[in-house]
Each structure stands twice: as C-alpha cells, then as structure tokens.
N, C-alpha and C positions, 0 to 999 in steps of 0.2 A: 293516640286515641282521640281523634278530632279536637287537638288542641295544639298550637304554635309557640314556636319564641322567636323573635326578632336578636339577632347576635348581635348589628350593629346599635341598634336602640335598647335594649333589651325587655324588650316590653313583650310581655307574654300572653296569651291570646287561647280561648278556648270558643266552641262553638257553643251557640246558647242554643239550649233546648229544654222549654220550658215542660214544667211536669206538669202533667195530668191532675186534675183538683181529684185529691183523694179523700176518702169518708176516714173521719180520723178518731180514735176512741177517745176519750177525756177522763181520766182517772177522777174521782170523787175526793175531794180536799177535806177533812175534818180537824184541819190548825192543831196537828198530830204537834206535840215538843218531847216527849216522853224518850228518854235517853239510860239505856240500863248502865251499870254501874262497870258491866264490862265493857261496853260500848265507850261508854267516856274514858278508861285506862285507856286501851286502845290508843282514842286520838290523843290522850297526854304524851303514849312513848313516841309518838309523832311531833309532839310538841306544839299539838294544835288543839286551843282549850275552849272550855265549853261556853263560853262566851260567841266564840267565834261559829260554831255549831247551830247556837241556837239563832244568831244572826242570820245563818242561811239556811234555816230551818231543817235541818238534817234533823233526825229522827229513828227510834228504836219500833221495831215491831215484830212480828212473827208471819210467815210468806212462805208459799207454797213453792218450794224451789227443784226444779227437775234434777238437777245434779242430784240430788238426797232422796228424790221423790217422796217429800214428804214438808211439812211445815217447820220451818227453822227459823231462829234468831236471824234478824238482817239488819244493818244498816242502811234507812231508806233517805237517796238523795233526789227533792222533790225538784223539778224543772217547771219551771215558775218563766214566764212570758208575757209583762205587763199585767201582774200578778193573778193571771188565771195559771192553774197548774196543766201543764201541757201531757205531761210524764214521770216517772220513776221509776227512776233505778235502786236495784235491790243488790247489796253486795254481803251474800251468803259464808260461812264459817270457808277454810282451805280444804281444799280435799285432792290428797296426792299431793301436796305440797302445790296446786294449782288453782288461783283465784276462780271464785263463782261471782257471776252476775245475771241479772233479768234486767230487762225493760219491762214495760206495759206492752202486751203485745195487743199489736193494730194503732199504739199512739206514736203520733210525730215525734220525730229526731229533732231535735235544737238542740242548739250549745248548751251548756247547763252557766247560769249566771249569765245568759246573754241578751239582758238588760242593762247587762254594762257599754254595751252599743252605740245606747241612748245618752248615755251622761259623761263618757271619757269621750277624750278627740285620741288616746292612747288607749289600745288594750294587750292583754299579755294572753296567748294561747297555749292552752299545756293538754296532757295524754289526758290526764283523769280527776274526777273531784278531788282528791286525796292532795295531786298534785294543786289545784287553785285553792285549797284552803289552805294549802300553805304557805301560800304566794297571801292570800288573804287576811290571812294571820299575819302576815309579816307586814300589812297594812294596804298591803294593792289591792284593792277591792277591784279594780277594772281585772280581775284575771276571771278567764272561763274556760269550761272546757267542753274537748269536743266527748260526745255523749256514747260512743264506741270504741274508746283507744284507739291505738293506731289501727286504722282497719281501714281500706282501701272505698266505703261506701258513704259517701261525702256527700248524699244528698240534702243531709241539715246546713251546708254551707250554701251548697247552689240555691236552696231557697231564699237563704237570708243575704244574698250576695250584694244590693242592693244596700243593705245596711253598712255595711264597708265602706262606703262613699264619703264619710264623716270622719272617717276618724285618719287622725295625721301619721302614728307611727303605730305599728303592729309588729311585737316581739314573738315570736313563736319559741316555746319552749317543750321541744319535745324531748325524750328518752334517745340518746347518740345509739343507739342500735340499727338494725337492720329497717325495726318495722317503724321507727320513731320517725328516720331519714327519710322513708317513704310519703310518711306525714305528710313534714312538713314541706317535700319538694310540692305535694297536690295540693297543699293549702297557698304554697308560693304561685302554682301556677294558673290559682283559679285568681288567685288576688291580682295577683301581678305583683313583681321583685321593687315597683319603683313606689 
C-alpha cells in the first residue's frame, strides 16, 4: 500500500501524501478534575492512583454514549496538544462483556500525551490511555498513546511524523495479539526500524 523496505539497508519508506487541511471541532475545556469514587477504585485495581489521574487530567462525567443510547457514567481522557485540548475520549460502563468508547466527533486524532515529543529524545508507545498511565505511574511520563487502539487508521501519526525527527529511541509497546502486531508493524513502517 504505497510503502517499501529496503532488505539490504533496512530502511523502510512510504509515500508521502500530505492530507488535505481539514476544519477540525475543538471540544470546550472547563479544567474538569472531578473523579467519582468509582471511578478512582477502578484505577486503584489497576494500580494507578489518583495522583497520577489528576496529573493528566483525567476526569469523571456523564456523556451521551451510542452503545446505551442514553447519558452514562464515563471516564473522560482529555487530549491536550501544547495545552489547547484537541479531543476526548469517553470510555463508557462494558456491555456484553465489550469495552465502549467516543471520540469528539469531527476533532483531530493525536496521540494522547503527545507532548512528550517535545521534552524526551525517548518515548514509549502503547494500545491505550489505561495502557500509558501505567507506564506513567511507574514513572515514564514520556509514554503516549495512540488515540484508536490498534486500529489500522493512522492518520494522527502521518500528521505528527515530523515530530519523530528528535527523538533517539522509540519502544513500541503494543498488546502481542493479532490486532497489537499489526500496530506496531505500521508504526515501524511509517517511522522506520533504524
């Protein structure tokens, strides 16, 4: 899908084809902190504490979620970009034993913590916020994630690809499954392996 690798160098290569400037929605920020009481168990049995939470401004609220078709409890993780809020994601109660999520629909895709671009020459990439605040909590604050799980539409990288240029070593940490693998072969192959 108009992209190479060189076997004997192994330098990987894609075509650049820059996107279209698109009219982007901007969610409204009101320096939300409000965290319910289930919400923080939750990331206790994760073992990621409210310290940590309010450091990257995660937050409790109520959201109108199509799974439920109806307004439910969410945990909101706000995507923050040279600290204008870009996005959020809203990740709703299980249903079917099957995770719920929203974006803002019509706002930019970025990494979520990918501000860490700017201040590591290392950064750590993983499936989900859940996944970097753990990485976070364990004190890597350089870890971000990509904003759609493993999911094959990668156009929050090819925008920021540019930003890559700085930084010395990039650990990709995805889920060793089908859809994790896929990941991170298209994050290796936009980045390049070297």
């Amino acid at each position: 899908e108009n992209r190479g690798y060189c076997h004997n160098c192994t330098t990987a290569f894609f075509e650049f084809r820059p996107h279209e400037a698109k009219e982007y929605v901007y969610p409204a920020w009101s320096n939300k902190t409000e965290l319910t009481d289930k919400a923080v168990k939750y990331f206790e049995s994760r073992m990621i504490n409210q310290r940590t939470l309010v450091k990257m401004r995660v937050y409790s609220d109520r959201e109108f979620m199509p799974q439920f078709k109806k307004e439910v409890d969410v945990i909101c993780f706000p995507y923050f970009f040279n600290d204008k809020l870009i996005n959020i994601k809203f990740k709703g109660p299980k249903i079917d034993n099957g995770k719920t999520f929203k974006l803002v629909s019509g706002a930019e895709l970025i990494f979520w913590n990918i501000d860490c671009l700017t201040k590591f020459d290392e950064v750590i990439i993983v499936e989900g916020e859940i996944d970097a605040l753990t990485f976070i909590q364990a004190g890597f604050d350089n870890t971000m994630s990509v904003p759609n799980g493993a999911n094959k539409n990668l156009e929050y990288l090819d925008s920021c690809i540019e930003m890559f240029s700085g930084i010395k070593n990039i650990y990709i940490a995805t889920d060793h499954d089908k859809k994790g693998l896929e990941l991170k072969g298209e994050v290796v192959s936009r980045i390049g392996p070297d």
